[in-house]
Each structure stands twice: as structure tokens, then as C-alpha cells.
N, C-alpha and C positions, 0 to 999 in steps of 0.2 A: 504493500500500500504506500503510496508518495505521498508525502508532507501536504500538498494540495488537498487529498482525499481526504485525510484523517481529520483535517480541519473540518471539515463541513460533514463529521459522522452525525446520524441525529438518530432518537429513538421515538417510541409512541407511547403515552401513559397508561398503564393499565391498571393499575390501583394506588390510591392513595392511603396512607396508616400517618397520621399526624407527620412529623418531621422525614419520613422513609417511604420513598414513592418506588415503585416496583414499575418498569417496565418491561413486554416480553417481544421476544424473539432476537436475534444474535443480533446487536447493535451495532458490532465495534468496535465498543468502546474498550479502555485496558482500565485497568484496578488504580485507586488511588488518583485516576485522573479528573480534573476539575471539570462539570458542567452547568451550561443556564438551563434552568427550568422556565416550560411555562412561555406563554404572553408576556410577563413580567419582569423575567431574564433573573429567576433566584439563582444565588450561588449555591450551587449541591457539591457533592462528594460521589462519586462509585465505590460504594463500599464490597457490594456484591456481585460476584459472576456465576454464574450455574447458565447451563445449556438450556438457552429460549428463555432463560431468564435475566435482568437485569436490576440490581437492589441500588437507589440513592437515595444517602443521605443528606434534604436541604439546611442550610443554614440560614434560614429566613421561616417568616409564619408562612405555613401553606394553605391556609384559607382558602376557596375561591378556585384552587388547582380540581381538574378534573379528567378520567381519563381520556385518550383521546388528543389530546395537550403534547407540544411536543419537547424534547429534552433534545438540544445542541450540546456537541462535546468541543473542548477545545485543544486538545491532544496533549495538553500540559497536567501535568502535578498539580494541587493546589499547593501555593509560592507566595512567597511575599517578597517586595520590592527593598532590597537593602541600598541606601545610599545616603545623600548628607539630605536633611529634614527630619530624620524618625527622632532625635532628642526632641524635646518640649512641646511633645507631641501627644494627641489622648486619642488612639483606635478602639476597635471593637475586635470585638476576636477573631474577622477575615481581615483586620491591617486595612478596615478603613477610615478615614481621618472623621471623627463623632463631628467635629468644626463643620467641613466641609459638608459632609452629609445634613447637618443644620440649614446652610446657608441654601443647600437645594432645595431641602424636602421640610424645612421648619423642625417644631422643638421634639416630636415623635419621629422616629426612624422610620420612612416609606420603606415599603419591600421593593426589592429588585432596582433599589437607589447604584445608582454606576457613580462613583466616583472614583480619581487617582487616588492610591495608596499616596504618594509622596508628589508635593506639588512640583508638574510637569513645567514650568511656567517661569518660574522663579530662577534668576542667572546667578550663581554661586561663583566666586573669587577665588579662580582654582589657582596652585600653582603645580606644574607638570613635572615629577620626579624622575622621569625615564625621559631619554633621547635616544634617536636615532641609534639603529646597532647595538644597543644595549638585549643582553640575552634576560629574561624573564622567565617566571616558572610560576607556580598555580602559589597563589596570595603573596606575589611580589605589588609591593606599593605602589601606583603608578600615577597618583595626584593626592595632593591635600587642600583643604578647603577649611576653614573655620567655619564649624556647625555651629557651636554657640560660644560664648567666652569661653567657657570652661574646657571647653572638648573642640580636639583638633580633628576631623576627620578624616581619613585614611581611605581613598578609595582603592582597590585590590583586583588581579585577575584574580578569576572566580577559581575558586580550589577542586572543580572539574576539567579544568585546561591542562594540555601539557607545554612541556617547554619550548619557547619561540624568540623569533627575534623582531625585535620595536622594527616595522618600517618606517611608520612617520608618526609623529608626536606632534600636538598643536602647540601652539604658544602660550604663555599664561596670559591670562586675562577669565573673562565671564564666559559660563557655560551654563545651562542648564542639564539638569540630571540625566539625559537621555541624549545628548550630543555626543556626536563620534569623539573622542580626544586623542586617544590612540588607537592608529593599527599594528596589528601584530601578523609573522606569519610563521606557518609551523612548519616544522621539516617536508613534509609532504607536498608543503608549497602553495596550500589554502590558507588564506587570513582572513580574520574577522575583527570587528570594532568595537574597542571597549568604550562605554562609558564611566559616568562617575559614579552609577548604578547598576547593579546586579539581580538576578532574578536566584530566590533559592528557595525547594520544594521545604514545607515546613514539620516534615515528617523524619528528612534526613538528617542525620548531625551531620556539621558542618568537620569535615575530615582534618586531622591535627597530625600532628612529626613523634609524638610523645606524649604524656603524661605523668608530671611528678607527683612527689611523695608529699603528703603535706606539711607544711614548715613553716608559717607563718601565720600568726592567727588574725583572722577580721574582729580589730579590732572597735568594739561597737561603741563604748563608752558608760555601757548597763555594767554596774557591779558585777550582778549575780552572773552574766554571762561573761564575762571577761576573766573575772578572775577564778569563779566556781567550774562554769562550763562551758570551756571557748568552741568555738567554732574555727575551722581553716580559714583561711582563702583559695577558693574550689571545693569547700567542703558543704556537705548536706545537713539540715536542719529542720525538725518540726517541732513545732507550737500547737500543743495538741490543748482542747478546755473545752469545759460548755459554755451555756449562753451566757456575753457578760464578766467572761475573767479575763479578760483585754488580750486576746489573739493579733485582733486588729492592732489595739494600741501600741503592742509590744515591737510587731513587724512594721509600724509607722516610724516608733525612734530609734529601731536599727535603721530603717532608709532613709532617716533625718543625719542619723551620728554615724553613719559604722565611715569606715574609712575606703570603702568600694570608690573609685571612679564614676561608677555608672549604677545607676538603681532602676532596673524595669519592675514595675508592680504590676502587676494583673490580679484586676479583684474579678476571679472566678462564679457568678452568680451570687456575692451577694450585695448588700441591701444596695440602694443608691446613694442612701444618704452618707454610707461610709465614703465612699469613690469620692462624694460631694466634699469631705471634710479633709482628704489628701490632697483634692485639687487648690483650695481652700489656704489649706495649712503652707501649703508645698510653694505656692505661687508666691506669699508674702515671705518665708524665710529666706534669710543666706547661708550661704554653707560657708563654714567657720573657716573651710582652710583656702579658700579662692576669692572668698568676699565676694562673690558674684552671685546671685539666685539660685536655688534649690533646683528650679525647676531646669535649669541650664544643663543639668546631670541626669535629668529623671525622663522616662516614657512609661507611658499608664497605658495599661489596655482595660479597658473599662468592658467587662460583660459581663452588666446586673442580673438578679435573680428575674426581672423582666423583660429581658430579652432572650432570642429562642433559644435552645435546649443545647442542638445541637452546634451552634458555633461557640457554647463556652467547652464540649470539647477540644476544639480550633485553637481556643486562644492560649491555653498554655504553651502549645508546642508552637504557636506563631511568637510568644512571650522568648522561651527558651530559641530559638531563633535566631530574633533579633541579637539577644545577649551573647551568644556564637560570634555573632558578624565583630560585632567591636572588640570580643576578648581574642579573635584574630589581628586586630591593630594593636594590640597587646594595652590591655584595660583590663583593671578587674572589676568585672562587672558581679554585681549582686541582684537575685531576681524575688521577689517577694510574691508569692502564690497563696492568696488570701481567695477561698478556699479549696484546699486539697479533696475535701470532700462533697465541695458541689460539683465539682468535676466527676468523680464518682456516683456520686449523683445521675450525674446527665448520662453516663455512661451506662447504670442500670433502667433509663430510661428507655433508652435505646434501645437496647439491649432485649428489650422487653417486648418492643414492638416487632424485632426481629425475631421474637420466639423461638430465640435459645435456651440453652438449657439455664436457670440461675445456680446460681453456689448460694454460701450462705447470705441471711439477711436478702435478699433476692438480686446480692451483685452479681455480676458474669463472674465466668470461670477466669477470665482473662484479665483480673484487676490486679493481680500482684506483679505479670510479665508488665503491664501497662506505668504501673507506680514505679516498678522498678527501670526500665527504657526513659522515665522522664527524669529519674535522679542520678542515673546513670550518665546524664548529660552535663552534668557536674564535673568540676574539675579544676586542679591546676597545670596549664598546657605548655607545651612548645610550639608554636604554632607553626605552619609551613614555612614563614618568611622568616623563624628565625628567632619572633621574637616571642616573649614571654607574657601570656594572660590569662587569666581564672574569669570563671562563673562557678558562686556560691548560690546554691539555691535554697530559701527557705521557706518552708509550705505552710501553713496555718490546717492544722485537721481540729472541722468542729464536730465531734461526736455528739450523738443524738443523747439528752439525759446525761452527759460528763463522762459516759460509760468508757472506758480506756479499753475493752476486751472485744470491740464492734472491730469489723473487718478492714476499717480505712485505717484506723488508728496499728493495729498490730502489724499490717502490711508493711504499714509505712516507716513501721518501729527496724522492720527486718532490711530499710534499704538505707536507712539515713546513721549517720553517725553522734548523731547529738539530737538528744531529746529533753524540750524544757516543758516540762508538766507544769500545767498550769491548774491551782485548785482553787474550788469554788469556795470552801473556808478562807480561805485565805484573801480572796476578791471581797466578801462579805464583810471579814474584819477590816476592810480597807487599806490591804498592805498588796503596796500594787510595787510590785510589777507581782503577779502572784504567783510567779515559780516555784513547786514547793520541792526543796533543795535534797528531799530524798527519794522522791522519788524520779528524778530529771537525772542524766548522765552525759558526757562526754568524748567521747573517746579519743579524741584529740588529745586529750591532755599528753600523752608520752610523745607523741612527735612535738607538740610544740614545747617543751621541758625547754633545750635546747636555745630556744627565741628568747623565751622570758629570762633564762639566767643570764642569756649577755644583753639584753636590751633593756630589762626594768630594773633586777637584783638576781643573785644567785640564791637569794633567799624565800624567792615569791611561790618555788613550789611547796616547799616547808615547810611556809606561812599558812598557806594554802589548805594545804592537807590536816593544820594543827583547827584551822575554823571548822574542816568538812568534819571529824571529832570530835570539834566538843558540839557541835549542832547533831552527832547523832549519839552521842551521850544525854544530849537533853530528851530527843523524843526518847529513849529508852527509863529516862528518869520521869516522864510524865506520867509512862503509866502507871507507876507505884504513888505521886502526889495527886493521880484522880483519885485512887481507891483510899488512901488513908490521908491524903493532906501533905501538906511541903515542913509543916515543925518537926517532923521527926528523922528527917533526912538529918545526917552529919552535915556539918560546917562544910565539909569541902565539895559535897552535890548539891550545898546552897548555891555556892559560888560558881559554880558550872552551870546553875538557870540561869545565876544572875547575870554570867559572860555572853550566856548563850542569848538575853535579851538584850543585848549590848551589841548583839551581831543581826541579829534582825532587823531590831529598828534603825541603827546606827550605820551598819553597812549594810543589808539586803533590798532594805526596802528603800525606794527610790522615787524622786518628788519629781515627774516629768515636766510638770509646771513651773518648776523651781529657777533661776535663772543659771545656780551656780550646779546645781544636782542635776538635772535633765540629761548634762553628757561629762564623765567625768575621765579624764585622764588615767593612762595607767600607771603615771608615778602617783598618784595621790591614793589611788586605789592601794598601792602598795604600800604606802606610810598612813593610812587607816587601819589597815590589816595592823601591820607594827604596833602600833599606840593600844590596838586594842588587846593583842599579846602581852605588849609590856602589862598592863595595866592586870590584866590576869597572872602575869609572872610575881608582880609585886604585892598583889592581894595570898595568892597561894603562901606567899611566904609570910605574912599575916597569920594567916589560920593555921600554918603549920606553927606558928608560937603562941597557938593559943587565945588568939580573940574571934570574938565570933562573929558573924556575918555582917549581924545586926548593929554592931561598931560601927562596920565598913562602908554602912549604907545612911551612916548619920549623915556623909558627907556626899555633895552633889556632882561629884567627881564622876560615876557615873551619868549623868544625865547629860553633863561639859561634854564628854566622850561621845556620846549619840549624837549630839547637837554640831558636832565636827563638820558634817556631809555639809551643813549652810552656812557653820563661822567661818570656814576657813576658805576665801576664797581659792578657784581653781590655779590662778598664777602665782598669788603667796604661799608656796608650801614651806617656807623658811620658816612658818606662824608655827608649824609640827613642834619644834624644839620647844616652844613654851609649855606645853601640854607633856611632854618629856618628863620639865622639872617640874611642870603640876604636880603630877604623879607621885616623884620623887616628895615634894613636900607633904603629898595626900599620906605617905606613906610613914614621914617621920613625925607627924603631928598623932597618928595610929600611936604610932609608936614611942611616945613621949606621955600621952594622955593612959593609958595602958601597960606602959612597960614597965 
């Protein structure tokens, strides 16, 4: 069949089932390739082939569709357009611009609305990396362009190409995204024209040279995950809670503070009003380390719980995608997938109408290969051209009723490396962020051992490990002061609540609002730890001579020590030393009024 035919393949509708229209007799068409449905021209999927059968899935409401209706194929993959416009940008989960679609179709999304992915129109200030005679290979650079202040854009031959030689190169100046700028030709003696845009199917990962080992951690600015339970850069993470223990909140000031380059969010199905409060938030900040706008770093794929089913399938792997394209220009991108489990969702919706078999709970058989293929995209990379870039990805799973043993949550326990538990006690007593610190893990922590002892202290894992300790000496002591009370405890497991609530309130829990709390460094993070060790080092020796708790707590030394996270600001931490010889004098007035 020749490229002319396959373009103009069409089918006829024989049944419609909500989002999965079934047309029969041999179409055609091939698997995974994109077609319009319909008068209206919806964007579908082929999900299905069987003989005289044909199964698509749309990505639009199919209302109004009837059979008899005809389906055009367009011989492509469904793809999204990579090039310079996709930062400060808000799609929907087929990479269409929500703006753009506004300005045609007003403030509701028409079906079968046609607009550019990325505006065709608009002359970008390129300048052109390659000349004449220069030999290239698949993701060598061959223009940059300033996307936004923040981020330089790196246009690339596409990492399906092989290697060729530049014939002719334009000059710098203004191009629009779809201008020839380079030809190339390849041994064989055929050339083609690169733009400063590429076309990539959003199903394939984007092919790499390598993949390391992890070694540096994203760091976020949140206590409890920085120093308790770090995350990589390229590493995978879930945020599992019920309704209301701030999933969203937690994945909002990782993408305000963590230290990624690049932050794509994709809010998965749900509310609107969340999407509303990122776009919101996101638009007014600066990011602390470029002084430029938040949003100069950020692309939001917005696909609310009311729009159709089937393209919030789409938007994740169009989300992880894009985040590919730039951690090829070597960025570390970070991707925020708010939720992991309406994705799921949509998936046993589907699923459903396709009248497969369910597994448990009524998901497909096929949700742990599927969770696992999208965290599996994860990574810290070598890219083809050389150069060095990550995508960390971190999902939000909201389980139905907080139940942590439901099918989304344990899936996704078996693919991801760090899991921050997030508990409804904990949201209730109002101690937010509400990670509760035993049942959440890491696994990072042994590779990145090595970062932290040359880069904050050689003492930060020590510290570390002496907190994780006495916080699970407290739960273990709580259940003997539910059943009889805390006075009959000895002196010294008084003083192991009273550190352990010295680490709660003082360093766990976290004032997002706060000016100087909201994102806190990791030297201060580590001379909080300290001060709060000393202070338990120097009380321990207190009670080992004998006085008792209730001495120790005549004095507001405690409370000075919690009140740290807001006295001290983030750039004076020379302030640390005075709280030192606090101590110190807390310790000799003990011990003068007593000894």
C-alpha cells in the first residue's frame, strides 16, 4: 500500500458503546494509529483488530455518533508536537492548547474543535548550531531558541534518524516552528528537512544511550521528604491518602520548591477547581532560584474529572512525553500525576465497555504491566547527544475510603521507590504535611548516603536515622500510655515522648503558608536535626543524674526548640549557635537549682 492510499483508509460505523465505536469489515487500518471520527472529525485511537472487525477508542463525547458515520484514518501514531511553545502552556490530554480551543469554541470545549498543538504562526529567534558539512546523529542539537527566560530551548534531530551530513543550514534570524532550517542527507543519498519541531508517537519512550544509578536526590525543601524520605532525580514516587490529606497540596510545593528545571503537572481527572488553584498559584509566584515566574518552568495538562474518559488515558503518557523531549536537552524535568488512580479509573472504564475479563475490584488484568510501563519511564539518563537528564515522576494515588490494600495503591507500591503515606489522623489533627513517618519509606536513602555526607554533613545520615528511632520508640511507647497512662513510665521514656514531640511539631510538621517554612534548605534542615539531638543529648544526661522530667519541663527550652522552623530565618543560620549555648545554660541552671 503507498503512502497516498493509506492516507485516505476510511471505515463505516457499526456500533457505538459510549467512548469505543466498533467498526466492521477489514478497514486498513494498523493498531495504535490515530483517526477522525464522524461529521465532526473526533480524535479516536484503534485500539482493536480482529478479522471484519475494527475496535476505536474516541477521545471526545460521542453523542450524536451513529452507525453508518464514517471513520478516516491518518496513517500516523497518535503524537504530539515537540518544539519551542509547550512551557507556559495548559493542554488537555490530546496536546491541545485549552487557550486556543477557548478562543474558537468559547469557555466549554466543542467536540471535534481542530486546533495547533503549538502555535504555527508565531516567529521564534533561532540561532542555528550546525553548518554546512557538519556530520549529525539522532538528538544532535541543531538550533536554540529562548522559550521562556528560564529555559533555553534545544531543538534536536529526532532520535528515529540515522546519521547524516548538514547540507545546508539557514541563517539565524526568525523562524516559525514548522520552517525548513536544516537539510540533512543520509548515506543512501535521500534528505529531509528538519524543523525547530518534531512529531513523537506518545506511546513510545523516547530512546536514551544509558541509564544511571541514582545519586543525587530532588531536593524538595519539605523536611519530612528531604531528610526522612528522599526521593532521586529520575526516581519514582507516590503520594498515596484519602479525601483531604493534601495529595494535591503536597505534589503542588514539590512543583513550587523541588529543584527540577522543568515541572509538567497533569491533573488526571480530577476536580477543576484544583487545576484552577495551580494555574492561580503558579502564575503569581517566582521561582526563588531565576527570579523569573513559576510558570516560565511549568506545562499543565489539565484533564478534569469532566472531560471524556478516554483522553485522560492520553494525557499521562502525552504528560511523560513531553518530559522525555527536554530531559533529552539534558533538564531535569519532574512530572506531577495528580491522579494515578483516575487514570485507573478510566482504564477500568474502558475496559468495561470492551468486555474483558476484570481482575480484582473490576480493574483489567492489565493495570500493573500499564503502572509499571509509565514508571518505568522514569529515570536518570545519558541521552543520545551526550548529554545528561532525568524525569522524576511522582503520582498522587487516591484510594477509595484511605484503604492502602485497593489494587492502585499496592500496584503502584511494587513499581515506585519511595512511598509517602499520607494519614487521615494526622490531616484531622492538623499536622500537615500529613506523612505518617512509619508507615512511608525510601529506598533511596543508600544511594544517596554518599551526596548528603559530602554536600550537607557527614553526619546527616546518623542524625537521620537517631530521629527515625526515637519517633519509632514513641509509637511503640504509646501503646502502653493508652492503656495505663504516661506517670508510670521511667524518666527516661518520658523524655523520649517529650523529644519525640519536639520532632513532630518542630521539624515534621510544616507551615506551607509560612514565609520562612514553606521551603526550607538543606543546611538548616540539618542544624534543626542537630539542636534537636543536642538538646536530647543534654537532657539524657539530666535524668541519668537523677532529676526528673518534670524539672526539665519547668523550662520553655522546649517550646524555643519547636518555634526554630519560624525564629530563625532561612539565611541566618549563624542564629543556630545561640540556641547551642541556650541549651548549655538550660542545662547548668538544671543543674545548679538540683545538684
Amino acid at each position: 500500500m503507498t503512502e497516498g492510499q493509506s492516507m485516505s483508509n476510511t471505515g463505516i460505523i457499526y456500533g457505538v458503546n459510549g467512548p469505543v465505536i466498533y467498526l466492521k469489515g477489514d478497514s486498513g487500518f494498523k493498531i495504535s494509529e490515530m483517526v477522525y471520527v464522524g461529521p465532526e472529525n473526533l480524535v479516536g485511537e484503534i485500539i482493536g483488530l480482529k478479522k471484519g472487525m475494527t475496535t476505536v477508542q474516541v477521545f471526545e463525547e460521542t453523542t450524536g455518533l451513529k452507525p453508518g458515520d464514517t471513520v478516516t484514518g491518518t496513517g500516523d501514531a497518535i503524537s504530539v508536537l515537540l518544539g519551542p511553545g509547550i512551557i507556559h502552556n495548559i493542554f488537555d490530554g490530546i496536546q491541545r492548547p485549552l487557550e486556543e480551543i477557548a478562543k474558537a469554541s468559547g469557555k466549554y470545549i466543542s467536540r471535534g474543535v481542530s486546533v495547533d498543538s503549538l502555535d504555527t504562526q508565531k516567529k521564534w529567534n533561532t540561532h542555528i548550531t550546525v553548518k554546512e558539512g557538519d556530520m549529525v546523529g539522532p538528538g544532535s542539537i541543531i538550533a536554540e531558541t529562548q522559550e521562556t527566560d528560564s529555559i533555553l530551548h534545544k531543538s534536536m534531530v529526532p532520535p528515529n534518524l540515522t546519521e547524516a551530513t548538514v547540507i545546508h543550514a539557514a541563517a539565524d534570524g526568525e523562524y516559525t516552528i514548522l520552517e525548513p532550517i536544516v537539510t540533512i542527507q543520509f548515506a543512501d543519498g535521500t534528505t529531509r528537512d528538519l524543523a525547530l519541531a518534531q512529531k513523537w508517537p506518545i506511546r513510545i519512550p523516547r530512546p536514551t544511550h544509558q541509564r544511571f544509578p541514582a545519586s543525587v536526590p530532588l531536593v524538595t525543601g519539605q523536611r519530612i521528604l528531604d531528610t526522612l524520605f528522599p526521593i532521586a532525580k529520575g526516581g519514582t514516587a507516590a503520594v498515596p491518602g484519602g479525601f483531604g490529606t493534601g495529595k494535591t497540596m503536597t505534589q503542588h510545593q514539590i512543583a513550587k520548591w523541588s529543584d527540577a528545571d522543568i515541572i509538567i503537572y497533569i491533573g488526571c481527572g480530577e476536580r477543576g477547581n484544583e487545576m484552577t488553584q495551580v494555574l492561580e498559584d503558579f502564575s503569581k509566584l517566582i521561582d526563588p532560584k531565576s527570579g523569573n515566574l513559576m510558570m516560565d518552568r511549568t506545562t499543565l495538562i489539565a484533564n478534569t474529572s469532566n472531560m471524556p474518559v478516554a483522553a485522560r488515558e492520553a494525557s499521562i503518557y502525552t504528560g511523560v512525553t513531553l518530559a522525555e523531549y527536554y530531559r533529552d536537552m539534558g533538564y531535569d524535568v519532574a512530572i506531577m500525576a495528580d491522579s494515578t488512580s483516575r487514570w485507573a479509573e478510566a482504564l477500568r472504564e474502558l475496559s468495561g465497555r470492551l468486555e474483558e475479563m476484570p481482575a480484582e475490584e473490576g480493574f483489567p488484568a492489565y493495570l500493573a504491566s500499564k503502572l509499571s510501563a509509565f514508571y518505568e519511564r522514569a529515570g536518570m539518563m545519558q541521552n543520545l547527544n551526550g548529554t545528561e537528564g532525568s524525569v522524576s515522576i511522582i503520582g498522587a494515588v487516591s484510594p477509595q475510603g484511605g484503604d492502602f490494600s485497593e489494587p492502585v495503591t499496592q500496584n503502584t507500591k511494587r513499581f515506585v521507590r519511595c512511598f509517602w503515606g499520607l494519614d487521615k489522623a494526622l490531616a484531622y489533627a492538623r499536622h500537615f504535611p500529613a506523612i505518617h513517618w512509619l508507615t512511608s519509606y525510601s529506598e533511596y536513602l543508600e544511594d544517596l548516603t554518599p551526596w548528603y555526607r559530602e554536600h550537607v554533613s557527614p553526619k546527616f545520615v546518623a542524625d537521620r536515622n537517631q530521629l527515625m528511632a526515637i519517633l519509632n520508640q514513641e509509637s511503640s511507647l504509646m501503646e502502653i500510655v493508652k492503656l495505663i497512662g504516661s506517670d508510670v513510665l521511667p524518666d527516661d521514656q518520658k523524655l523520649t515522648l517529650e523529644i519525640a514531640r519536639v520532632i513532630r511539631l518542630g521539624f515534621l510538621q510544616q507551615n506551607a503558608f509560612h514565609q520562612e517554612d514553606t521551603c526550607v534548605p538543606m543546611e538548616k534542615q540539618f542544624k534543626m536535626m542537630e539542636i534537636i539531638l543536642y538538646l536530647y543529648e543534654k537532657c539524657r544526661a539530666l535524668i541519668n543524674r537523677g532529676m526528673p522530667v518534670s524539672v526539665l519541663k519547668e523550662d520553655n527550652i522546649f517550646e524555643r526548640i519547636i518555634s526554630i522552623k519560624y525564629d530563625v530565618p532561612n539565611n541566618e543560620l549563624d542564629r543556630f549557635e545561640q540556641y547551642h549555648k541556650d541549651i548549655d545554660t538550660f542545662y547548668d541552671k538544671v543543674m545548679e537549682k538540683n545538684g
